[in-house]
Structure formats: structure tokens, C-alpha cells
NURO-665293 format. One record per residue (C-alpha): x, y, z; residue in three letters. Coordinates in steps of 0.5 Angstrom, whole numbers, padded with zeros to 4 digits, always signed. Layout:
<atoms>
XYZALA;...
</atoms>
This chain:
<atoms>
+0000+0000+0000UNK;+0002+0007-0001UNK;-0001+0013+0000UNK;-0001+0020-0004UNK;-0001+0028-0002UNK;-0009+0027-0004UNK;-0009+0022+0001UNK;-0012+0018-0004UNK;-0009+0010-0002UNK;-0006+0006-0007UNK;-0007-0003-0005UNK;-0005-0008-0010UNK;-0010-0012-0011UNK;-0011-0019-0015UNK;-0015-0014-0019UNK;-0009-0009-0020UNK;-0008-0003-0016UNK;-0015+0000-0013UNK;-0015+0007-0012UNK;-0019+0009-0005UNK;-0020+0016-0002UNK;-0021+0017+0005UNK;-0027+0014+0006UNK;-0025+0007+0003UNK;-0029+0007-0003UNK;-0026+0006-0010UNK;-0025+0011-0014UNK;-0021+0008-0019UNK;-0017+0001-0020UNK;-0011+0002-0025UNK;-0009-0004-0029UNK;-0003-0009-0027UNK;+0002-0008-0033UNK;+0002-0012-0039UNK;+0009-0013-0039UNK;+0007-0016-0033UNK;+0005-0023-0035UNK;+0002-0028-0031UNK;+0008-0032-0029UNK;+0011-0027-0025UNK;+0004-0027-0020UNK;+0001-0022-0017UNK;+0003-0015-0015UNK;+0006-0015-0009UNK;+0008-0008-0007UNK;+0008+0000-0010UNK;+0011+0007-0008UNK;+0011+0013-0010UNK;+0018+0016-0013UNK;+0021+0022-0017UNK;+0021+0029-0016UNK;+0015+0031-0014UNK;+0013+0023-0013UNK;+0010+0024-0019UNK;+0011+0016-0021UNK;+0008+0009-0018UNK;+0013+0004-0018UNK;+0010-0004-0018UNK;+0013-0009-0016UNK;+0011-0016-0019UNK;+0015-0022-0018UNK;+0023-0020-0019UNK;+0021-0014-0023UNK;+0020-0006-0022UNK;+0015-0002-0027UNK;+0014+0005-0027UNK;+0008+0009-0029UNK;+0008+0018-0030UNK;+0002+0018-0026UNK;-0002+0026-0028UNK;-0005+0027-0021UNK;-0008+0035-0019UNK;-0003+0037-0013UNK;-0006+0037-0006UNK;-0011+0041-0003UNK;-0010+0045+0003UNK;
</atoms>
């Protein structure tokens, strides 16, 4: 799990990565990526990285994926 500066909470799931607010409900789900093939398993891990954490970083059996996420910066 991670979260980001919207305190929105990133869960790797068996359906990819749920995105939840904070309420806990799903907002969005983003796809495991299609470089990932089933025989590396699940998702087992993701963070956020960069400048201005503006990267998610997933960790699906010995390999790393990046994805530029475009998210609107945080509301005082």
C-alpha cells in the first residue's frame, strides 16, 4: 500500500492497483501492467517515487514497473 499527497491509498489487489479515497471507497482500479505476464504473480508491492512523487512504482515477482501518474497536487 502507499498513499499520495491527496491522501488518496494505493492497494495492490488481485485486480491491480485499487485506488481508494478516504472514505475507503474505490475511485479507480489501474491495470497490472501488460508487461507483466501471469507467470511473474501478483502485484506485490508499490510506492511512489520522482521529483514530485509523480511515479508509481509496482513490484510484480522479481521485476519493477514505473507509470507517470498525472494527479492534481494536494488541496490545502
Amino acid at each position: 500500500m502507499a498513499t499520495d499527497g491527496n491522501g488518496l491509498l494505493y492497494v495492490a489487489t488481485l485486480l491491480g492497483i485499487q485506488v481508494c479515497d478516504s472514505e475507503g471507497r474505490v475511485v479507480a482500479i489501474i491495470n497490472r501492467p501488460e508487461q507483466a505476464g501471469p507467470e511473474l504473480g501478483p502485484i506485490s508491492g508499490v510506492a511512489f517515487g520522482g521529483t514530485d512523487h509523480q511515479y508509481l512504482y509496482v513490484v510484480v515477482g522479481n521485476e519493477v514497473f514505473r507509470r507517470h501518474l498525472v494527479r492534481k497536487p494536494p488541496q490545502p
